[in-house]
N, C-alpha and C positions, 0 to 999 in steps of 0.2 A: 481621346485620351492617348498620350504617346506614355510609353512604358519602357525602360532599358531594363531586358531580364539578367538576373545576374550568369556568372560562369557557371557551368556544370558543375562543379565539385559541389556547391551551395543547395542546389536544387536535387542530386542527388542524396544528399544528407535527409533534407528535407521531405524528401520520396518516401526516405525509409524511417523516418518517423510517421508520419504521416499513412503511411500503407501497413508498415509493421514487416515489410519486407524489402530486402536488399534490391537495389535497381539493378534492372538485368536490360541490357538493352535491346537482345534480338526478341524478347517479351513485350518490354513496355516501350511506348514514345512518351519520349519528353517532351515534345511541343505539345500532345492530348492534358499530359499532366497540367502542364502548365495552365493552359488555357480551361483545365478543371476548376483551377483554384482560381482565377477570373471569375468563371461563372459562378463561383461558390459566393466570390466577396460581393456581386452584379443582386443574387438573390438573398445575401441578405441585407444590403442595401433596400432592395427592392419590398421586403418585410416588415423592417424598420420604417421606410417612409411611409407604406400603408397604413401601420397600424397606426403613426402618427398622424395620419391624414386622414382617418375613420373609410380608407377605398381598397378597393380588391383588384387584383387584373395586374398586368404587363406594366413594365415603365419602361422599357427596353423592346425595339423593334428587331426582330430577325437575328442572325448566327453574328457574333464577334468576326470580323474581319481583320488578317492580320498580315505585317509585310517586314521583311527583314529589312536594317538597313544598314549597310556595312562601308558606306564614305558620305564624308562631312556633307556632301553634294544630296546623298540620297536623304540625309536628313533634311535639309534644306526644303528640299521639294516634299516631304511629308508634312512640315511645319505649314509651308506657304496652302499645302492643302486642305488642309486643317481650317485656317483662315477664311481662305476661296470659301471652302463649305457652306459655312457658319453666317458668311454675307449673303452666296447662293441661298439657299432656303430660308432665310429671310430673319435668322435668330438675332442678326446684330446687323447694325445697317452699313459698318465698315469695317475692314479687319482691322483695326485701329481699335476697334473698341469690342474685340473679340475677346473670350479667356481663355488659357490654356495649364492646364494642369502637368507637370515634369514628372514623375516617380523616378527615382534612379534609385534605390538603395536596393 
């Protein structure tokens, strides 16, 4: 999944709803935050497809991995990896026929 996080102002806002206190930065990290609420939407994802699925347990392997990407280039090369992957371990048999999910808002 590629994600574009929004600007700080938003995610500070949000902090402080969310916590019920002002964001303080030499306190809190914002990329912890963030990647909070990842794992927040990951499990309950993961709740909801069990109990739709009558199973219990993991659907997600290992820590969230994450990488900034700050020119058109490095997006490029995250996309194309994305793809590579998805043929690598055998999910789709070309990146042609691979899917990708955008979030941007």
């Amino acid at each position: 999944m590629l994600a574009k996080i929004k600007e700080e102002a938003p995610i500070f806002q949000h902090f402080q709803e969310v916590k019920k206190k002002t964001f303080q930065p030499l306190e809190n990290d914002i990329s912890d935050f963030t990647m909070e609420r990842f794992s927040n939407f990951l499990n309950s994802y993961t709740k909801a497809f069990n109990k739709v699925n009558k199973r219990k347990g993991a659907l997600f392997m290992g820590y969230l991995k994450r990488s900034r990407v700050n020119e058109s280039s490095d997006f490029t090369s995250h996309i194309w990896y994305m793809h590579k992957n998805a043929v690598h371990h055998q999910l789709v048999k070309s990146a042609a026929n691979g899917s990708m999910i955008v979030i941007t808002h």
